[in-house]
VEXGUMAR-439457 format. One line per 8 residues: their letters; for each residue x, y, z of C-alpha. Coordinates in pm, 1 decimal. Layout:
REM VEXGUMAR-439457
a) X/Y/Z ~ ... $
This chain:
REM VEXGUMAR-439457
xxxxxxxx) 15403.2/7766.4/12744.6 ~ 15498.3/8108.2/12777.9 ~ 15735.1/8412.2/12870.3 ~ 15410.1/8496.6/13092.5 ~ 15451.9/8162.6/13262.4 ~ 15621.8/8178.0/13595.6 ~ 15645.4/7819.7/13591.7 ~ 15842.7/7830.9/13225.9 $
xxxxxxxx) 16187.7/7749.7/13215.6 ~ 16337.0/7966.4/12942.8 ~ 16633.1/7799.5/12741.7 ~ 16925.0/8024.4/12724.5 ~ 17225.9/7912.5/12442.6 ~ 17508.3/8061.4/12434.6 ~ 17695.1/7877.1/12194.0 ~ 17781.7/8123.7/11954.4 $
xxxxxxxx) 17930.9/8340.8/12233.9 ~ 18084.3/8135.9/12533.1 ~ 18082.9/7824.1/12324.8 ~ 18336.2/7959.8/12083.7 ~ 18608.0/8007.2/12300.2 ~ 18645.1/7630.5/12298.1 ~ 18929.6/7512.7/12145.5 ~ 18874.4/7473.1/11777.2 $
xxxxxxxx) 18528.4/7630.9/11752.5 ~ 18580.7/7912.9/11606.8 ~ 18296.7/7990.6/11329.6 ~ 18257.1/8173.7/11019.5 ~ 17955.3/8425.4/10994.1 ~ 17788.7/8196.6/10798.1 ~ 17804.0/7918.8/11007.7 ~ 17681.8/8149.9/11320.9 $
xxxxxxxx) 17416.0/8167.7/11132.2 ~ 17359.5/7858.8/11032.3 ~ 17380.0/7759.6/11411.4 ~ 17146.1/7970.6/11524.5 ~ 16893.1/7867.8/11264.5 ~ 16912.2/7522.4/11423.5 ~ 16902.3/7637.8/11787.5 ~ 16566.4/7876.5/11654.3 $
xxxxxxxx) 16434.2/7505.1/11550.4 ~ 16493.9/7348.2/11804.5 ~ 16322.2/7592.5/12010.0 ~ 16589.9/7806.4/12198.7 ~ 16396.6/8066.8/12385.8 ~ 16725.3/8324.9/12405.1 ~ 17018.0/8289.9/12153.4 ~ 17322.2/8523.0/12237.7 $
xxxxxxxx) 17478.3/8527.8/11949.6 ~ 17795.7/8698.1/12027.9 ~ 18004.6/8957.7/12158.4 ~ 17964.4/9223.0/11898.2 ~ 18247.6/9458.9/12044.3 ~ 18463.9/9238.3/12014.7 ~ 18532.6/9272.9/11655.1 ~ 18378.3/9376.3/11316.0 $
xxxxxxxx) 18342.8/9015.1/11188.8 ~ 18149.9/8925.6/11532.7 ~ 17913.2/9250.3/11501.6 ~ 17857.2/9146.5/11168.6 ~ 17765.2/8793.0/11273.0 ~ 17526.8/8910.3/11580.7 ~ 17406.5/9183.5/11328.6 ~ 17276.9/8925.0/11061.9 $
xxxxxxxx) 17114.9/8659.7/11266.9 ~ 16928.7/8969.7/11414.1 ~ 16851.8/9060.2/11097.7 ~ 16735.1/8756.7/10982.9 ~ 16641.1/8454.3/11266.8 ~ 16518.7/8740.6/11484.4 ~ 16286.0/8789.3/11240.6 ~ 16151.6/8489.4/11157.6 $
xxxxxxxx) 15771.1/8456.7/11044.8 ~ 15518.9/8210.1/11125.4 ~ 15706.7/7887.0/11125.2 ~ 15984.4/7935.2/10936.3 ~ 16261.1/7890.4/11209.7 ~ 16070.6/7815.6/11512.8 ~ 15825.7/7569.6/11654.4 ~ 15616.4/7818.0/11843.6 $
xxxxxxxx) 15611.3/8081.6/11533.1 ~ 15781.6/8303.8/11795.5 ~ 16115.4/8441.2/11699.6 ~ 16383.0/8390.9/11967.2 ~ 16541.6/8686.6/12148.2 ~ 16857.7/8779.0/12041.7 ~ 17106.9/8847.4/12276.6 ~ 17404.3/9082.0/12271.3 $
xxxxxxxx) 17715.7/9028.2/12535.1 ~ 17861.9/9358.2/12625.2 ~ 18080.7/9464.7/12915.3 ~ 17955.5/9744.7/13150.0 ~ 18109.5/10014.0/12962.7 ~ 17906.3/10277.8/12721.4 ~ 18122.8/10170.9/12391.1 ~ 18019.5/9819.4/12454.2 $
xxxxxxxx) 17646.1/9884.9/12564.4 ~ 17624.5/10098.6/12209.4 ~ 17794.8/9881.6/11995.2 ~ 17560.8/9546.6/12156.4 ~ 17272.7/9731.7/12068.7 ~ 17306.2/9849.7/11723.5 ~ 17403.1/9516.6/11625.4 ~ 17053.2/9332.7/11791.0 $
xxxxxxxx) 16866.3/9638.3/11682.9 ~ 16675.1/9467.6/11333.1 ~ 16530.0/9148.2/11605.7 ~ 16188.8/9180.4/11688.5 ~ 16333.6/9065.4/12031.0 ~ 16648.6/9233.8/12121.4 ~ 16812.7/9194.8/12437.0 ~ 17186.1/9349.1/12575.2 $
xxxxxxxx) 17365.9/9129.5/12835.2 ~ 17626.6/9318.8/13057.2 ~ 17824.4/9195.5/13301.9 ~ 18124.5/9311.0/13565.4 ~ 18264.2/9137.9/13819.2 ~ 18127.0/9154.2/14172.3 ~ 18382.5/8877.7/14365.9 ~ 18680.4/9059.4/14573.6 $
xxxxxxxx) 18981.4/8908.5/14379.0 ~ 18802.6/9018.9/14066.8 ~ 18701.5/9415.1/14195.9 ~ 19095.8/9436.9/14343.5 ~ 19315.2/9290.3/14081.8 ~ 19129.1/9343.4/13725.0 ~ 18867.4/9623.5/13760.6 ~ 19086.5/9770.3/14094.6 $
xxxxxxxx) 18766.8/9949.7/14185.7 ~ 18601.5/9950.4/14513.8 ~ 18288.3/9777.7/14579.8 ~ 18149.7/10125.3/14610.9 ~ 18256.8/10170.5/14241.3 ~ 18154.1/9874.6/14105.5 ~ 17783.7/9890.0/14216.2 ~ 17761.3/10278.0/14097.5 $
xxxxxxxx) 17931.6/10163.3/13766.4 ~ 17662.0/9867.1/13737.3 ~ 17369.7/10085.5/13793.9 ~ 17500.5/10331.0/13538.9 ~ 17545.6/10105.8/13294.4 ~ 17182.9/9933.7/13320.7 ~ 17021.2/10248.2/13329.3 ~ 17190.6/10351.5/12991.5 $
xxxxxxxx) 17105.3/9988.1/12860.1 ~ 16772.0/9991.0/12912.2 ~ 16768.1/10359.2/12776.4 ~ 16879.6/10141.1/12459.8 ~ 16677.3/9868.7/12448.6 ~ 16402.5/9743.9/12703.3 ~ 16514.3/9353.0/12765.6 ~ 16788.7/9403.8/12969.6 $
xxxxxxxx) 17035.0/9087.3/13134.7 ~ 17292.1/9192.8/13433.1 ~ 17534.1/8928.8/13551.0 ~ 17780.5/8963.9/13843.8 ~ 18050.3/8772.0/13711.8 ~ 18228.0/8548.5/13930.8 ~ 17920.6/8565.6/14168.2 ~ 18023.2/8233.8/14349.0 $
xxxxxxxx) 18307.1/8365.7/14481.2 ~ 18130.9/8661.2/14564.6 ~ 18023.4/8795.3/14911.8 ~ 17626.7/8709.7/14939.5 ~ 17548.8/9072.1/15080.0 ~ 17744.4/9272.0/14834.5 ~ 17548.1/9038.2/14544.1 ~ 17168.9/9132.7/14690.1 $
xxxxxxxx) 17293.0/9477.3/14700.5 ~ 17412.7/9520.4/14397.5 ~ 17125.7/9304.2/14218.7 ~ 16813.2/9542.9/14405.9 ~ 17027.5/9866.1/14278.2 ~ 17007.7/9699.5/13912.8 ~ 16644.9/9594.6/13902.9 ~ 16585.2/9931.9/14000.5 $
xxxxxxxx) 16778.3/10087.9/13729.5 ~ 16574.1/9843.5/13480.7 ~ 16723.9/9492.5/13445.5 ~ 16494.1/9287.9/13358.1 ~ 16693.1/8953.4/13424.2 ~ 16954.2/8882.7/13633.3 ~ 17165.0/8600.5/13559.1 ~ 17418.5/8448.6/13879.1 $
xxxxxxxx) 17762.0/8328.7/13655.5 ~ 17988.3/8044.5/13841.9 ~ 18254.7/8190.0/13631.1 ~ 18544.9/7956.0/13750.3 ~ 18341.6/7655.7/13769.1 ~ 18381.7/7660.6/14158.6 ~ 18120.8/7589.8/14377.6 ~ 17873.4/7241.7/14424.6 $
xxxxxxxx) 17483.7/7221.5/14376.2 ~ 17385.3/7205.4/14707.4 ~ 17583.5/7592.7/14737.4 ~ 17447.0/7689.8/14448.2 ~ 17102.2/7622.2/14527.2 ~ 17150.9/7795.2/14854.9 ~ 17263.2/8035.1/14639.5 ~ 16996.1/8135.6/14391.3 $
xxxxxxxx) 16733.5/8106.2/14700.6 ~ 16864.2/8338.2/14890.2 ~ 16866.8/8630.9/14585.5 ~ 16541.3/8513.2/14530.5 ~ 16440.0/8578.3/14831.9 ~ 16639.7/8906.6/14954.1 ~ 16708.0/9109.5/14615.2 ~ 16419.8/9390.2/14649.2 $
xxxxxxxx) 16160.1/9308.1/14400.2 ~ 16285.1/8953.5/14274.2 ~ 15945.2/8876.7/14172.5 ~ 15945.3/9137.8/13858.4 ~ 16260.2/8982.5/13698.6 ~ 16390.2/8621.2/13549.9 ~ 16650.9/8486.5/13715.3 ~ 16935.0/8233.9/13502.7 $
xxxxxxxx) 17191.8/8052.2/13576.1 ~ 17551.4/8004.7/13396.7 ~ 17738.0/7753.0/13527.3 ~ 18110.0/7647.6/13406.9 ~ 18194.9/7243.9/13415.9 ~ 18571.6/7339.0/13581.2 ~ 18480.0/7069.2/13859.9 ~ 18241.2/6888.5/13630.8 $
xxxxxxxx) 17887.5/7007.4/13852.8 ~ 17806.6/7257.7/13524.7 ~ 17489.6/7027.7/13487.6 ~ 17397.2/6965.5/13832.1 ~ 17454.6/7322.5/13953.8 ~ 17244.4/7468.8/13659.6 ~ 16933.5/7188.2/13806.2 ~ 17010.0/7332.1/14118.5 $
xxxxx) 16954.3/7651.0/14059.9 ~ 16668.0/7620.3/13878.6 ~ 16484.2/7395.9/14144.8 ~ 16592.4/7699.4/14367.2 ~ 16378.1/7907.7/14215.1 $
């Protein structure tokens, strides 16, 4: 199976990024890297393997696995001989898109994942910027992403509390600007499968020109339906 595949569902860890905001999981570079060997052997299509604005030591980290299981040969990592993409988490601001891209830079397969919130409690109280504002700011950003690097991921955070219309406008400005996936994040863990399936089907099938991008799903376990949601999304579409 392939990227080329339409019927291929792509396997998207974050672990070394999301995951290590558990309690108690914080890792050493080494041990980033050492995870992210494991997840290129066990056939992880995407590995984001950090936040690299966030600080020197996680740069470094995101940086080396780049570096190194980003460029894996033949079968040294990786059951298909493929090296996974390596992903980069930045927020939608220049600083952050730059910094996210130098450190991916050495994969063969690099990829920058920005995000900004696109649910009304979110736009008001922590990015107090209009919805006006939010979807200029989001097509800026993309466009100077994917003047950076060409595999480009755009999440709305907080998209299930977000208004449906405000989402299919703002995801048909950002596949315009060059987004090449857009993942839907249930940030707070908040709604069930069967509205998350309604969900996903209706971007699929209202965001102008659906068909040229991947969508993902990222689904938090706050109500315990991380699982079924993330099936539900992906039988959506």
């Amino acid at each position: 199976m392939s990227f080329s595949d339409p019927n291929y569902v792509r396997i998207f860890d974050t672990t070394l990024r999301d995951g290590e905001q558990s309690p108690g999981a914080t890792m050493t570079s080494a041990e980033k890297r050492e995870v992210a060997i494991t997840l290129a052997r066990l056939g992880v299509d995407i590995i984001e393997a950090g936040f690299p604005a966030a600080s020197p030591d996680d740069w470094a980290a995101v940086h080396r696995i780049a570096e190194t299981v980003g460029n894996a040969s033949g079968h040294e990592f990786t059951p298909s001989g493929m090296p996974p993409v390596i992903c980069g988490l930045a927020r939608a601001r220049k600083n952050d898109i730059q910094c996210a891209a130098d450190a991916v830079k050495p994969a063969k397969r690099p990829r920058i994942h920005l995000f900004l919130a696109t649910s009304p409690i979110h736009m008001e109280h922590k990015l107090r910027m209009t919805p006006t504002e939010v979807k200029a700011r989001a097509v800026e950003m993309v466009t100077f992403a994917r003047s950076l690097c060409e595999d480009i991921e755009f999440s709305p955070e907080d998209a299930g509390r977000s208004d449906p219309d405000f989402l299919v406008d703002v995801l048909s400005a950002v596949v315009a600007a060059g987004a090449t996936t857009l993942n839907i994040p249930d940030t707070v863990g908040y709604v069930m499968p069967s509205e998350y399936s309604h969900l996903i089907a209706r971007l699929k099938k209202d965001v102008a020109r659906a068909d040229n991008v991947t969508f993902s799903t990222h689904c938090h376990d706050d109500l315990g339906c991380a699982t079924a949601n993330s099936l539900a999304g992906v039988l959506a579409g």
